[in-house]
Every structure is written in C-alpha cells, then in structure tokens.
C-alpha positions, 0 to 999 in steps of 0.5 A: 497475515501481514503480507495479505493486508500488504498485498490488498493495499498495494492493489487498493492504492493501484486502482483499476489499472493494477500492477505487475506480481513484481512491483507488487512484490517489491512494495510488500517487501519494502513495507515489511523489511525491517532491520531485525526482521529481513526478509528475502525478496525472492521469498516475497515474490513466491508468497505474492505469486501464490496468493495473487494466483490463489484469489482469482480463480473466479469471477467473483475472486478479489483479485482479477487478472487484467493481462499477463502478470498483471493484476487488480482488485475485482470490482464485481466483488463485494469484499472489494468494496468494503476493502475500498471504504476501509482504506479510504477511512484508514486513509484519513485517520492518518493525516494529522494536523501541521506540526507548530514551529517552535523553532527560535529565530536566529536573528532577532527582530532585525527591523528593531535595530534600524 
C-alpha cells in the first residue's frame, strides 16, 4: 500500500535516531493528500500507529521502538538494509541536471552603447 512505502521512507530519511507516531503520521499524510483524494489526518494517525505497532514485535521486526513513541527501522533486519540501498538509488535517480536559462536579457548589452 502507499502509506507502507510512505511510512518506510519517513523512517529511512529519519535514521537511527527516528521519529514520534505523530510526525510520522503528518509527513505520510502531507505526501498523499491531494486535492481530489483527502484524506483525514486523524485516520492516518491510526493507520501508522497500527502498522508501527504491528512491524515491531520482535527483535528482528523492521521497525524498532527506540523509546516511547518513538520509532526507528531495526538495523539487525536484513530487509532494512536492502530498503536503505533502495532508497539511496531512488535518491539518485531523482536528481536531474540544472535546467538552462533560456531567459532573454531585458537590457541588452549595456557595455555596447558607452
């Protein structure tokens, strides 16, 4: 679903150090709200909750509970690291070449005229 992909990038670009449920919550509702598609954010919230709580179970879960509220992407996990390697690749894919000014100059060559 796309608030699991969402979820695991807001952990991803977290780090080790990791994130409350509630910014979790408001960076996977910023990046799927749309103007056609709203979405309610305390709905969100319960879906991250859930899926935070339901991927960290055990020790060797995909999430890790760092302190209260407070989670993390368990680096004993193997799929955690592939997930790291996949992101850093998405990552640099994105960036694309600075765009040329085409932009016509409003005043000439002023060095001509003196």
């Amino acid at each position: 679903m796309q608030y699991d992909k969402e979820i695991l990038r807001v952990l991803i670009e977290a780090g080790c150090e990791g994130l409350s449920v509630q910014k979790i919550s408001r960076h996977v509702h910023n990046a799927c709200n749309s103007l056609f598609n709203p979405l309610s954010q305390s709905d969100i919230h319960k879906y991250v909750q859930q899926f935070l709580l339901r991927n960290c179970k055990t020790d060797i879960s995909l999430v890790e509970k760092t302190k209260k509220g407070i989670y993390r992407l368990n680096v004993n996990n193997g799929m955690t690291q592939q997930l790291f390697l996949q992101f850093r690749e998405d990552k640099e894919t994105v960036e694309e070449a600075p765009e040329k000014d085409y932009s016509l100059d409003l005043f000439g060559n002023l060095d001509s005229d003196v």
